[in-house]
C-alpha positions as YAML, in Angstrom:
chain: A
units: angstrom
residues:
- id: 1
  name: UNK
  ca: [59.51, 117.32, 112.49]
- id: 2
  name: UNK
  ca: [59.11, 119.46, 115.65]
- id: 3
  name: UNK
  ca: [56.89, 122.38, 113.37]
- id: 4
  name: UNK
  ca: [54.61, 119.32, 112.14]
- id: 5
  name: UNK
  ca: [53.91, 118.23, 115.53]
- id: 6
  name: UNK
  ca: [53.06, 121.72, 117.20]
- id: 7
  name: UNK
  ca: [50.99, 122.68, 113.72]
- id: 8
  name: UNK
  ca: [49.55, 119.46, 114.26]
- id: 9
  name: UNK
  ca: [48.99, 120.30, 118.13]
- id: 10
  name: UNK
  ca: [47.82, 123.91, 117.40]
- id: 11
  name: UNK
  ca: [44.84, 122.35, 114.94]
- id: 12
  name: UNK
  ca: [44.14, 119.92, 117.68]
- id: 13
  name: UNK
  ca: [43.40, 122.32, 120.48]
- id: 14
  name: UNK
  ca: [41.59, 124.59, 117.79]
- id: 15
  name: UNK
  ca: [39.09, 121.99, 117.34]
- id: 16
  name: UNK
  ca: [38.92, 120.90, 120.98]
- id: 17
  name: UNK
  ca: [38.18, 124.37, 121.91]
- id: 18
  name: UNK
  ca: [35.38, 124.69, 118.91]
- id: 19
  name: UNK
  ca: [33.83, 121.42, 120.22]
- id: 20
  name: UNK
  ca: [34.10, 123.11, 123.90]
- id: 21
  name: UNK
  ca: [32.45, 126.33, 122.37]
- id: 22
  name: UNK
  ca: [29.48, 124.63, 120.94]
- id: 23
  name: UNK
  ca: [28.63, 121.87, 124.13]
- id: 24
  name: UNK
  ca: [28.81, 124.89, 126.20]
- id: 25
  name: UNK
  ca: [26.11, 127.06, 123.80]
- id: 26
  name: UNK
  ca: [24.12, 123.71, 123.65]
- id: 27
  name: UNK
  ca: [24.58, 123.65, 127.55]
- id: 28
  name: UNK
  ca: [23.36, 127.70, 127.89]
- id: 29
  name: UNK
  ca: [20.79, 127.14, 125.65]
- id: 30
  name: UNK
  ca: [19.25, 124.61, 127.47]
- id: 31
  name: UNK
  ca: [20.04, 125.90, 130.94]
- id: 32
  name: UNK
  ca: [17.00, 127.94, 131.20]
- id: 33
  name: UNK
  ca: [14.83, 124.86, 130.60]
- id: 34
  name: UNK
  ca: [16.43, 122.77, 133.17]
- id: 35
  name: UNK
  ca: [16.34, 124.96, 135.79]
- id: 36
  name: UNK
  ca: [12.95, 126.05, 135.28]
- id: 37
  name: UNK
  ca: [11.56, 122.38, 135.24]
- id: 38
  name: UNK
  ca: [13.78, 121.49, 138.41]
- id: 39
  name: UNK
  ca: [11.82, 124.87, 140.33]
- id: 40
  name: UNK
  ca: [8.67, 123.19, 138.76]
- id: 41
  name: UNK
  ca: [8.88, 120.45, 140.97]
- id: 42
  name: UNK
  ca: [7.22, 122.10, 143.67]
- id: 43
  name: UNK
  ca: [4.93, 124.08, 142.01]
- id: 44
  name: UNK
  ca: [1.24, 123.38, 142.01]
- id: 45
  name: UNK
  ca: [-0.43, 121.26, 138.72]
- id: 46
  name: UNK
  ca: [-3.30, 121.52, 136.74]
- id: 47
  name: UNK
  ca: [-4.63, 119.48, 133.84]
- id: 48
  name: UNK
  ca: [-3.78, 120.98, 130.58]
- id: 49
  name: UNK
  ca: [-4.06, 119.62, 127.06]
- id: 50
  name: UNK
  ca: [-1.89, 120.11, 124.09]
- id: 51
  name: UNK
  ca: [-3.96, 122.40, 121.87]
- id: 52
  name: UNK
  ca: [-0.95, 122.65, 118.37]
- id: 53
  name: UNK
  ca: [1.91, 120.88, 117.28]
- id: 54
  name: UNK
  ca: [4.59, 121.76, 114.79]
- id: 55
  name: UNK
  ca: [8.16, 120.59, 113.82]
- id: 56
  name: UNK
  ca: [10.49, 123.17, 112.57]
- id: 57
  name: UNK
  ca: [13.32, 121.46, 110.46]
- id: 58
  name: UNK
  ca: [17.05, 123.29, 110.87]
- id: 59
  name: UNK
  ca: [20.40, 121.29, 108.84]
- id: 60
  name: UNK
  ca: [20.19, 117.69, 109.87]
- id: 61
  name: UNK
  ca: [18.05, 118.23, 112.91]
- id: 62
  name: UNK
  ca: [14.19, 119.16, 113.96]
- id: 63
  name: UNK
  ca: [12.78, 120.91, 116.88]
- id: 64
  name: UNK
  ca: [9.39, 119.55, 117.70]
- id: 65
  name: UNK
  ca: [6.96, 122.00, 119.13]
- id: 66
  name: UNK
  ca: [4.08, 121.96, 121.33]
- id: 67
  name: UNK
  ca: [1.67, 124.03, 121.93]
- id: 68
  name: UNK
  ca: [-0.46, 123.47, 125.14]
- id: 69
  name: UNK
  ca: [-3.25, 125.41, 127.37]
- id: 70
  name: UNK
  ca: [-4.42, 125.18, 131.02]
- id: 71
  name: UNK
  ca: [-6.93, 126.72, 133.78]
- id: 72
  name: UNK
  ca: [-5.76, 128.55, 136.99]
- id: 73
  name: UNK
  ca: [-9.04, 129.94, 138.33]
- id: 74
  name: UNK
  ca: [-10.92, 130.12, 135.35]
- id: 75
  name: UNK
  ca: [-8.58, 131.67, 133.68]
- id: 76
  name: UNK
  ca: [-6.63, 129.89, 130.47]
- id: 77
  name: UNK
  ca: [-3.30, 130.46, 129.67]
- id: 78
  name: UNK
  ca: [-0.82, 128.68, 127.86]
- id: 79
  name: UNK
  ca: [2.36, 127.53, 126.63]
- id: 80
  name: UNK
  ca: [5.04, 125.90, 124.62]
- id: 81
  name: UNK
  ca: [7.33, 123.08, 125.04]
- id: 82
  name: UNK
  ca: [9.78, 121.76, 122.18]
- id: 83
  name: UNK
  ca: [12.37, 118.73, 122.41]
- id: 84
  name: UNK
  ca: [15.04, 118.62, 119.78]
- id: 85
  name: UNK
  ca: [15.60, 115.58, 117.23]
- id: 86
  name: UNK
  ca: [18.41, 113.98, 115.21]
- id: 87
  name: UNK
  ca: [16.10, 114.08, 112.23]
- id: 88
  name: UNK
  ca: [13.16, 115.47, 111.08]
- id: 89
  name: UNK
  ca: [11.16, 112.26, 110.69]
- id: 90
  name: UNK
  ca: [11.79, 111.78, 114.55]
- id: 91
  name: UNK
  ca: [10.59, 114.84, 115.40]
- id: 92
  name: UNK
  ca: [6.86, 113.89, 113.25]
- id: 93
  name: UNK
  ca: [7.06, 110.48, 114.70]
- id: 94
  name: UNK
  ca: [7.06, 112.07, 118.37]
- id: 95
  name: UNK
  ca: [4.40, 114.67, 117.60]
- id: 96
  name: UNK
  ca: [2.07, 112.16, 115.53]
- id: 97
  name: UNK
  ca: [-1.31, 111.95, 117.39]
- id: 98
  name: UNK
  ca: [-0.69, 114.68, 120.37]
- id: 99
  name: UNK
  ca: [-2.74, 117.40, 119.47]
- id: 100
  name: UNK
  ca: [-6.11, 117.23, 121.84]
- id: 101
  name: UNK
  ca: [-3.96, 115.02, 124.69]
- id: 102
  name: UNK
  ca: [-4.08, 115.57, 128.16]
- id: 103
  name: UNK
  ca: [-1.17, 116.38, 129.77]
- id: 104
  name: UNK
  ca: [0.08, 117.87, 133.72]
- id: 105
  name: UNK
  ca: [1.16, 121.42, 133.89]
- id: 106
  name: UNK
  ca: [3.01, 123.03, 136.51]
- id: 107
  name: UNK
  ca: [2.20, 126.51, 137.05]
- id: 108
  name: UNK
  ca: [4.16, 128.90, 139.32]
- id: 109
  name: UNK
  ca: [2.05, 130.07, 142.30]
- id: 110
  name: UNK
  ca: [1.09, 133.63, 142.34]
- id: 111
  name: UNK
  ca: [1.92, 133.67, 138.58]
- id: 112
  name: UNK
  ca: [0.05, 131.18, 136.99]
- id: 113
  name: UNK
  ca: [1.23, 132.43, 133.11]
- id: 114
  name: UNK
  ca: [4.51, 130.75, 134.18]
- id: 115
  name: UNK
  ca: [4.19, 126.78, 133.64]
- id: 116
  name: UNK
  ca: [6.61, 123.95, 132.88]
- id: 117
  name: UNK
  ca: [5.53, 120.47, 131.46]
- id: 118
  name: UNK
  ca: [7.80, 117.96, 133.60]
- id: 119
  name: UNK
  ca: [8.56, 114.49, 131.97]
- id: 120
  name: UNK
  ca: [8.21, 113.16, 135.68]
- id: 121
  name: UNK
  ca: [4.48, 114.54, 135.87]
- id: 122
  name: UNK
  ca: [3.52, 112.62, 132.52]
- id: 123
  name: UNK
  ca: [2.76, 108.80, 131.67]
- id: 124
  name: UNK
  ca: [5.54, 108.31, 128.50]
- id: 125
  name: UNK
  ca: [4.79, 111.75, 127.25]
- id: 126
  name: UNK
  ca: [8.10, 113.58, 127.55]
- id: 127
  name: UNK
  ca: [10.33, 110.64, 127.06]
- id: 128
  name: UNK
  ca: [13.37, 111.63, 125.14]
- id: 129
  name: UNK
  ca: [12.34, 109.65, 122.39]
- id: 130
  name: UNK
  ca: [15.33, 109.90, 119.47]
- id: 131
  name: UNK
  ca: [17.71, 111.18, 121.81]
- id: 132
  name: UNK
  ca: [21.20, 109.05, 122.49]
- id: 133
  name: UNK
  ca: [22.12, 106.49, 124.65]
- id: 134
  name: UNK
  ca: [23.28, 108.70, 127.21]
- id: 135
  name: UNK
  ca: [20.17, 110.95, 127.64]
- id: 136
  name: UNK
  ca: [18.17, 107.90, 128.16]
- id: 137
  name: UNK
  ca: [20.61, 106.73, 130.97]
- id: 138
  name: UNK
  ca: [20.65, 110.38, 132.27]
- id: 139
  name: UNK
  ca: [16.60, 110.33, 132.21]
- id: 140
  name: UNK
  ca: [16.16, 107.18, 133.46]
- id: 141
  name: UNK
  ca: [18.57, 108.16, 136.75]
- id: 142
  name: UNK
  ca: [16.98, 110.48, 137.17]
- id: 143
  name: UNK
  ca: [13.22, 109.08, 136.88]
- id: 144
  name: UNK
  ca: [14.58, 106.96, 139.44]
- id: 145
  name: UNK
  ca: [16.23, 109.55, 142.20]
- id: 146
  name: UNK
  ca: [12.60, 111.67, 141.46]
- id: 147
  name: UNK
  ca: [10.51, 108.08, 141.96]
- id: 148
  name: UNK
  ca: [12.58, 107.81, 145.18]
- id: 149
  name: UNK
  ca: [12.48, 111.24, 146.77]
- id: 150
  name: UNK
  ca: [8.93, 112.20, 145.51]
- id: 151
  name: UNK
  ca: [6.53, 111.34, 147.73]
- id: 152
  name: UNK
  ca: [3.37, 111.78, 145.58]
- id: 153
  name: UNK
  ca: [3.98, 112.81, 142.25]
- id: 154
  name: UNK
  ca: [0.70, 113.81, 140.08]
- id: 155
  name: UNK
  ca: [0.35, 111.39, 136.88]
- id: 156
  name: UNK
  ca: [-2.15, 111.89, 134.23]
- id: 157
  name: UNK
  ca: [-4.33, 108.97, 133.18]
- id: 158
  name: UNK
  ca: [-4.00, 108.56, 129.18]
- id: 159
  name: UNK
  ca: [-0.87, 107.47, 127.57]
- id: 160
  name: UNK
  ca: [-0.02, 110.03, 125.00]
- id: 161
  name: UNK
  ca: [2.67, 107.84, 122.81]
...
């Protein structure tokens, strides 16, 4: 009886740690994102508009892709943002009629090819449509802390979905 339970045991902390492994390459993966929208913050914005959109199906789930373009001195540049989705379908719903919409971009000053598209800076663009219950809490805390400390925040005029 004692072997059962610590096989038992053994298979339960192997799949802990495998669930552990893959939150935390979920978590790395998206570090770079997060940190480089909470520097955007305080960078300077320009109107942009999103110029392609794609959705790249992977398993069960669908990265939706954006394509987008903005002026810094009369010069364009551009670039990409993508939100992940439970399902493919999701992933066309949220893109469906974006291509041509305006949208803010933040651009880092002094190196304008660096930009972010915050969800804060947009009118229900970036919403974390298909996401769980739990990102929409986390989003809408923090919509709220960012409505709270932000003293002007720039918001673009068209509703995009």
């Amino acid at each position: 009886m004692i072997g059962y339970i610590r096989e038992y045991f053994r298979e339960l902390v192997f799949i802990a740690a495998f669930v552990l492994l893959v939150a935390g390459w979920f978590f790395l993966k998206r570090l770079p994102g997060w940190v480089r929208s909470a520097l955007a913050a305080n960078w300077p914005w320009t109107d942009g508009r999103i110029e392609t959109t794609n959705v790249k199906a992977f398993g069960e789930q669908a990265l939706a892709e954006l394509g987008y373009s903005y002026l810094v001195g009369g010069t364009r540049y551009s670039g990409y943002y993508s939100q992940q989705f439970a399902d493919e379908q999701q992933a066309w719903d949220y893109v469906r009629g974006l291509q041509g919409r305006s949208v803010v971009v933040r651009h880092k000053r002094g190196n304008p090819e660096v930009s972010a598209l915050r969800a804060g800076d947009q009118e229900s663009y970036l919403d974390f449509k298909g996401g769980s219950l739990l990102s929409m809490i986390w989003t809408a805390f923090f919509a709220t802390v960012r409505e709270l400390y932000s003293p002007q925040r720039p918001r673009n005029g068209g509703d995009l979905h």
